[in-house]
DSSP file (Angstrom, degrees, kcal/mol; ACC not computed):
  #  RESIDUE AA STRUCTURE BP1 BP2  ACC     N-H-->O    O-->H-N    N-H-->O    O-->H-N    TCO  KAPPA ALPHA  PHI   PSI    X-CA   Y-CA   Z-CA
    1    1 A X              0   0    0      0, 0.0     2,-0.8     0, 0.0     0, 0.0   0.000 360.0 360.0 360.0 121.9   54.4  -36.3   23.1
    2    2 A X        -     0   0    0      1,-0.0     0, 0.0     0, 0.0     0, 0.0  -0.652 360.0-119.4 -94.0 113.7   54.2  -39.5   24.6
    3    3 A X        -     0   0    0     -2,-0.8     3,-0.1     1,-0.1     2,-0.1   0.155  29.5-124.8 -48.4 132.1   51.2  -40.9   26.8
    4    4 A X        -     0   0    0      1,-0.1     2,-0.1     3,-0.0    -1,-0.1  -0.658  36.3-106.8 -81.6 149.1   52.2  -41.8   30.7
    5    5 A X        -     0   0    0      1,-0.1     2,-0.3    -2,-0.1    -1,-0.1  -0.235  38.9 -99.7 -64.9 160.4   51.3  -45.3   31.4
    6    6 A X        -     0   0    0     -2,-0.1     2,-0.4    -3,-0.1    -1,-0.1  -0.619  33.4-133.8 -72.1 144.2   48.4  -45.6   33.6
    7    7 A X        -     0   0    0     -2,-0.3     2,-0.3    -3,-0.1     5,-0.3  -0.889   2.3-151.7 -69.2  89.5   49.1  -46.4   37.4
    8    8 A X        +     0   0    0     -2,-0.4     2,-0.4     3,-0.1     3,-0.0  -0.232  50.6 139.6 -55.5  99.6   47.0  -49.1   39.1
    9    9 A X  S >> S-     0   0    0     -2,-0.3     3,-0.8     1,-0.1     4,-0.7  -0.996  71.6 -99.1-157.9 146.8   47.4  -47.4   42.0
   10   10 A X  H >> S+     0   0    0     -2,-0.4     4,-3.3     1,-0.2     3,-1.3   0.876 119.8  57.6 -49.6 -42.1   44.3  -46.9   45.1
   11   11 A X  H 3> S+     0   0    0      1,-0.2     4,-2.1     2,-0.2    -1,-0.2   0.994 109.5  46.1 -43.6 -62.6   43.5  -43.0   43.7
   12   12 A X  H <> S+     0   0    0     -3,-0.8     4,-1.7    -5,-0.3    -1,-0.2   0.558 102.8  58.3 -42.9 -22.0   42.8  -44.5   40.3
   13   13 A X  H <X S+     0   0    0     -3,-1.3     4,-2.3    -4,-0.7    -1,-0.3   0.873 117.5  35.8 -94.3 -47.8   40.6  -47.4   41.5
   14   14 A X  H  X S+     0   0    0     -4,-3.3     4,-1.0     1,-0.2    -2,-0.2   0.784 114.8  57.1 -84.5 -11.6   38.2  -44.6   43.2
   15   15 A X  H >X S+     0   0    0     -4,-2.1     3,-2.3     2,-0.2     4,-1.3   0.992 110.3  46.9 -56.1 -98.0   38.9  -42.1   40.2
   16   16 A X  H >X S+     0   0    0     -4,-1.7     4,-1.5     1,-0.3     3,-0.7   0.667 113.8  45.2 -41.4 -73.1   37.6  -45.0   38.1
   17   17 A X  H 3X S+     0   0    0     -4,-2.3     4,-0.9     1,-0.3    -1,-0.3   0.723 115.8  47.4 -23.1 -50.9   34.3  -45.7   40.4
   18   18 A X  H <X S+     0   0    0     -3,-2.3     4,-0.8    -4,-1.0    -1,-0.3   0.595 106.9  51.1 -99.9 -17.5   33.4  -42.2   40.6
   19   19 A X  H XX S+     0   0    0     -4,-1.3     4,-1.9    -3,-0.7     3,-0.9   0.914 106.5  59.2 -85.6 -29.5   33.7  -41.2   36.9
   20   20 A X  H 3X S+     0   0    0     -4,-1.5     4,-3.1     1,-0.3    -2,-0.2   0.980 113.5  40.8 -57.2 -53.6   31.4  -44.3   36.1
   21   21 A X  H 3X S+     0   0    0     -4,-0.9     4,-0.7     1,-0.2    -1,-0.3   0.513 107.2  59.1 -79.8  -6.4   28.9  -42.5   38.4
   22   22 A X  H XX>S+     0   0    0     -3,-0.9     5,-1.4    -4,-0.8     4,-1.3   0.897 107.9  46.1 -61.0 -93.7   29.6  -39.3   37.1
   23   23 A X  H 3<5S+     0   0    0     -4,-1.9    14,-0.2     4,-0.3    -2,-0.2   0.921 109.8  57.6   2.7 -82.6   28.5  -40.5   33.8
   24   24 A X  H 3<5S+     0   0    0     -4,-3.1    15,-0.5    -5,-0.3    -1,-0.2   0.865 102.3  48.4 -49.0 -44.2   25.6  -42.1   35.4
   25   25 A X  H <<5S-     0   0    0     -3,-0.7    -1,-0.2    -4,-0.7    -2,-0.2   0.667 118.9-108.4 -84.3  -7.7   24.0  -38.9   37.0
   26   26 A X  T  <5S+     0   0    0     -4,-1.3    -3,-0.2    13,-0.2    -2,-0.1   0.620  85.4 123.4 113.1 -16.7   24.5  -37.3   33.7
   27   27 A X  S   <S+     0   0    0     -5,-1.4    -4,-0.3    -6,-0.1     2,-0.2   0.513  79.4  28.2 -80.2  -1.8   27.6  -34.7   34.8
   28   28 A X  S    S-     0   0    0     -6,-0.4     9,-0.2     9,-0.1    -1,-0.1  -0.932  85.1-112.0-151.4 144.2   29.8  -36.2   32.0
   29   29 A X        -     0   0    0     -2,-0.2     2,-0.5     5,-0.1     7,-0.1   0.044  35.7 -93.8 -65.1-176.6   29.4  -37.7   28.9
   30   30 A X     >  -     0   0    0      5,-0.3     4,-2.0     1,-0.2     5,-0.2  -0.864  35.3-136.5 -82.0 126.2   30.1  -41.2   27.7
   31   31 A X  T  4 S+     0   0    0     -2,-0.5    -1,-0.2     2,-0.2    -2,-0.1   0.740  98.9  42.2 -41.4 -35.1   33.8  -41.3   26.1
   32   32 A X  T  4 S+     0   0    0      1,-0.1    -1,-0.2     3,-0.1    -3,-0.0   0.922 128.2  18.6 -59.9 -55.4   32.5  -43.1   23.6
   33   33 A X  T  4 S-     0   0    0      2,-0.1    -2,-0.2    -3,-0.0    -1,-0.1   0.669  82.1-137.6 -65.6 -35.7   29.8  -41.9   22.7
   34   34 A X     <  +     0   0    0     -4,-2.0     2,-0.3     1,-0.2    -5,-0.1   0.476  55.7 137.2  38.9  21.9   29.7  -38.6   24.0
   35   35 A X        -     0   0    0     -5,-0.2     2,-1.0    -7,-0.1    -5,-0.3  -0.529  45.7-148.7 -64.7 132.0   26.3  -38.9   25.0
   36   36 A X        +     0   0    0     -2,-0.3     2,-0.5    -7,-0.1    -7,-0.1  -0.750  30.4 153.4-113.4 139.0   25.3  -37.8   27.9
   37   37 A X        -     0   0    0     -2,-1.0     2,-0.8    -9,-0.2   -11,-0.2  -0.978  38.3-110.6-144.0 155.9   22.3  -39.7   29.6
   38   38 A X        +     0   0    0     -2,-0.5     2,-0.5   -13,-0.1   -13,-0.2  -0.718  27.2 173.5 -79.7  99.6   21.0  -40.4   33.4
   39   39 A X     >  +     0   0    0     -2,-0.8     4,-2.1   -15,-0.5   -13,-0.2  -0.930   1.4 176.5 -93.0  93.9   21.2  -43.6   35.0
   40   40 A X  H  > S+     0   0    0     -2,-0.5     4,-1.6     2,-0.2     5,-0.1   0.678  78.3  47.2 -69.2 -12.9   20.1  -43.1   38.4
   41   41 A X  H  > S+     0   0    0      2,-0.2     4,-4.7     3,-0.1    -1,-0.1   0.951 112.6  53.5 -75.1 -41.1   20.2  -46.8   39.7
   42   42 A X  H  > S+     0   0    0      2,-0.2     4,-0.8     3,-0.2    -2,-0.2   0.939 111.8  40.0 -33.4 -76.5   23.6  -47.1   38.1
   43   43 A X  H >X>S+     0   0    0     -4,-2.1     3,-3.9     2,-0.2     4,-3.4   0.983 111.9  64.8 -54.5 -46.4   25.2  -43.9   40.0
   44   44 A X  H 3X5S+     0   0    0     -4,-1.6     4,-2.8     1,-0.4    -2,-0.2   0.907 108.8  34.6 -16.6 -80.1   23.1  -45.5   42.7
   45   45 A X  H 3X5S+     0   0    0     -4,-4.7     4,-0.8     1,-0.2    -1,-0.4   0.610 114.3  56.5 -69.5   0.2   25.5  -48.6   42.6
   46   46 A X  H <X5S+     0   0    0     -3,-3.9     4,-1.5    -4,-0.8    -2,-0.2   0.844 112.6  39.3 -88.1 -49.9   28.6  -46.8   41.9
   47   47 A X  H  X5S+     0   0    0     -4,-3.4     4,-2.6     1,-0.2     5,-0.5   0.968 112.1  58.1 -67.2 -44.6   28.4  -44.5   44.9
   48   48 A X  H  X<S+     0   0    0     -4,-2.8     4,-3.5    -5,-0.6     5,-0.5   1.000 110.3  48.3 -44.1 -53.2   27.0  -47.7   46.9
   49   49 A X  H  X S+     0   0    0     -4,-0.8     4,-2.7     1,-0.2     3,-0.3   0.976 107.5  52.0 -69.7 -52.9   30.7  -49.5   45.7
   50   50 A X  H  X S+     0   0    0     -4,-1.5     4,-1.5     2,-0.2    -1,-0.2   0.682 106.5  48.7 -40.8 -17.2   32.6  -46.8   46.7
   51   51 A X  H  X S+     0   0    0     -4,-2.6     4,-4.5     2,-0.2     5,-0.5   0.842 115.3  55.2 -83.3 -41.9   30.8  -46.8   50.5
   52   52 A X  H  X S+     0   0    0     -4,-3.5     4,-2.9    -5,-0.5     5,-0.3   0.958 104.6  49.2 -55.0 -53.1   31.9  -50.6   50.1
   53   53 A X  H  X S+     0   0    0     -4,-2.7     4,-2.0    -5,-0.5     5,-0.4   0.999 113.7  42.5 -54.0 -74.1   35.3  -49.8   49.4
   54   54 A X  H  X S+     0   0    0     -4,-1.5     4,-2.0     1,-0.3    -2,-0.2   0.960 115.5  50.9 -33.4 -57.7   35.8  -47.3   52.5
   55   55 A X  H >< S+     0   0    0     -4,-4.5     3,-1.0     1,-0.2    -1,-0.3   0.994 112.6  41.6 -63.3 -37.0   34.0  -49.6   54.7
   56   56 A X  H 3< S+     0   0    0     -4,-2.9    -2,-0.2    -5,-0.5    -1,-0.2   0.959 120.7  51.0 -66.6 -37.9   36.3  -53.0   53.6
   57   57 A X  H >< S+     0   0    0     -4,-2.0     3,-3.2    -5,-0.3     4,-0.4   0.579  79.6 142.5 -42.1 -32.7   39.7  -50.2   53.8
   58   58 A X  T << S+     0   0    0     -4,-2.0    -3,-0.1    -3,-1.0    -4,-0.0  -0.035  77.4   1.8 -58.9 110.1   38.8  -49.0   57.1
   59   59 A X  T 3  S+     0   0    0      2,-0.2    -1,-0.3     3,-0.1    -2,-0.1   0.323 119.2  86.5 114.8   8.1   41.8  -48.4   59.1
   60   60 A X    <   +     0   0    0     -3,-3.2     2,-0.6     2,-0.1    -2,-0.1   0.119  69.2  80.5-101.1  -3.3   44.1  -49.5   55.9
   61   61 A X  S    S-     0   0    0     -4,-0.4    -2,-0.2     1,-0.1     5,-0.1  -0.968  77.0-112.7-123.1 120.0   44.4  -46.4   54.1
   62   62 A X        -     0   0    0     -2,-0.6     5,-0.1     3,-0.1     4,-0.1   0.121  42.6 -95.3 -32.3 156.6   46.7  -43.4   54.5
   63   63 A X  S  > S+     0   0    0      2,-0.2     4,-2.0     3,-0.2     3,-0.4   0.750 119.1  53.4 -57.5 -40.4   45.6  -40.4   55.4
   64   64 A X  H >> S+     0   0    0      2,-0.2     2,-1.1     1,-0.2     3,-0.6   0.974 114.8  41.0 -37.8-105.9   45.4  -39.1   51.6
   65   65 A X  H 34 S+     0   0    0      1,-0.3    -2,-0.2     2,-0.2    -1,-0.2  -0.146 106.4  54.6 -81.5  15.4   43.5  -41.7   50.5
   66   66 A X  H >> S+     0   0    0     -2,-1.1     3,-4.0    -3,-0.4     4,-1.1   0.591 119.4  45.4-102.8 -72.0   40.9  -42.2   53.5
   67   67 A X  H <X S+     0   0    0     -4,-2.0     4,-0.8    -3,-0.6    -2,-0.2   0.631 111.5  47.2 -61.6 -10.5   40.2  -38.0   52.6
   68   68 A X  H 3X S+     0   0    0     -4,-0.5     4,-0.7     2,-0.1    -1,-0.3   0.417 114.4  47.8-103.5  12.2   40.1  -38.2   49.0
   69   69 A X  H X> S+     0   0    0     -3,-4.0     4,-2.4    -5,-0.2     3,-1.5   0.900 116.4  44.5 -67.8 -73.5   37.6  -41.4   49.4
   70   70 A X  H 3X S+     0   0    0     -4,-1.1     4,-0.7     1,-0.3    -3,-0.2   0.550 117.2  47.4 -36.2 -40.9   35.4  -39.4   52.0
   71   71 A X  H 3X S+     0   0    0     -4,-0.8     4,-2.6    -5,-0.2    -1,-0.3   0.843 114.6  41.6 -75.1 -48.5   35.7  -36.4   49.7
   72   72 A X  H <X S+     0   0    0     -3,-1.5     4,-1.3    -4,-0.7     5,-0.3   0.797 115.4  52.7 -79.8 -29.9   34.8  -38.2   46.4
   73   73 A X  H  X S+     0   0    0     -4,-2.4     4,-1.3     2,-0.1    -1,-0.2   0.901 109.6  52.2 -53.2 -39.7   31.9  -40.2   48.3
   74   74 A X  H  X S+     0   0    0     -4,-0.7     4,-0.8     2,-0.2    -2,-0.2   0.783 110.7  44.2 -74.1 -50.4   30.4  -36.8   49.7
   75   75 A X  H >X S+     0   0    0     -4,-2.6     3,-2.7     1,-0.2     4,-1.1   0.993 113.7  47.6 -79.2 -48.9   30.1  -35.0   46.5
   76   76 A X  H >X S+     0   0    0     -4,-1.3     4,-3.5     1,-0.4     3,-0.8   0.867 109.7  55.1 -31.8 -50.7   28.7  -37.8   44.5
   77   77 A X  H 3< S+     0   0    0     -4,-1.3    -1,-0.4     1,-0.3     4,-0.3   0.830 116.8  36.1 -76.7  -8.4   26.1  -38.5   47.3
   78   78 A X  H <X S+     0   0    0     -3,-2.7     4,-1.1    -4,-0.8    -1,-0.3   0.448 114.0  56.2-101.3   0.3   24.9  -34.8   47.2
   79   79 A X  H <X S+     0   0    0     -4,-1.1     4,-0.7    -3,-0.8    -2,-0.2   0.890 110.1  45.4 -81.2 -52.2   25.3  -34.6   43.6
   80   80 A X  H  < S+     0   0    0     -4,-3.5     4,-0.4     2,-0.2    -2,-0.2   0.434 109.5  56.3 -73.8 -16.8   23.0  -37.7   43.3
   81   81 A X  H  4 S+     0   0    0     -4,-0.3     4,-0.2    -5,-0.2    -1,-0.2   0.949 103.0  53.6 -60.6 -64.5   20.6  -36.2   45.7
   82   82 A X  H  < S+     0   0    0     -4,-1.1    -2,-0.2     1,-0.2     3,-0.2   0.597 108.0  51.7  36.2 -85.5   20.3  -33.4   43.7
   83   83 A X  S  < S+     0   0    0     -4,-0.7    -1,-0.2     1,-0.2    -3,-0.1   0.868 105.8  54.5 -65.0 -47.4   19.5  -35.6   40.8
   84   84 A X              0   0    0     -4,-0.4    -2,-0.2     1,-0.2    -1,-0.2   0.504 360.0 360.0 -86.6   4.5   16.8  -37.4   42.4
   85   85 A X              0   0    0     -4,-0.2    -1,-0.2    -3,-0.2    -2,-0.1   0.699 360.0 360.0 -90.5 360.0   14.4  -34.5   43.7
């Protein structure tokens, strides 16, 4: 079975962002490692680049991809509340 190349493609970019931060609050391990530990300043700045991203996108993005930003910002940032009480 052969592996599909990756697609550099806007999904991916925030896919990318948000697993870092993912990571970071602890909800998935490291791939390497497969440790899982909590960096809250870290998700901190990963959700913080994604809000950067939306804002610098605004009014640039399909419809798709403005609602799966919004979406993936939204859980993160209640996920990471969450974390932090």
């Amino acid at each position: 079975m052969m592996e599909q190349p990756l697609e550099a493609n806007f999904s991916t970019l925030i896919l990318s962002i948000a697993s870092s931060a993912a990571m970071a609050l602890g909800l998935a391990p490291h791939p390497e490692t497969q440790q899982i530990t909590k960096d809250l300043p870290m998700a901190k700045f990963n959700i913080d680049l994604l809000l950067l991203l939306k804002t610098k996108t605004n009014g640039n993005l399909e419809k798709e991809e403005q609602q799966f930003l919004e979406s993936v910002i939204s859980d993160l940032q209640l996920k990471y509340v969450q974390m932090n009480k």
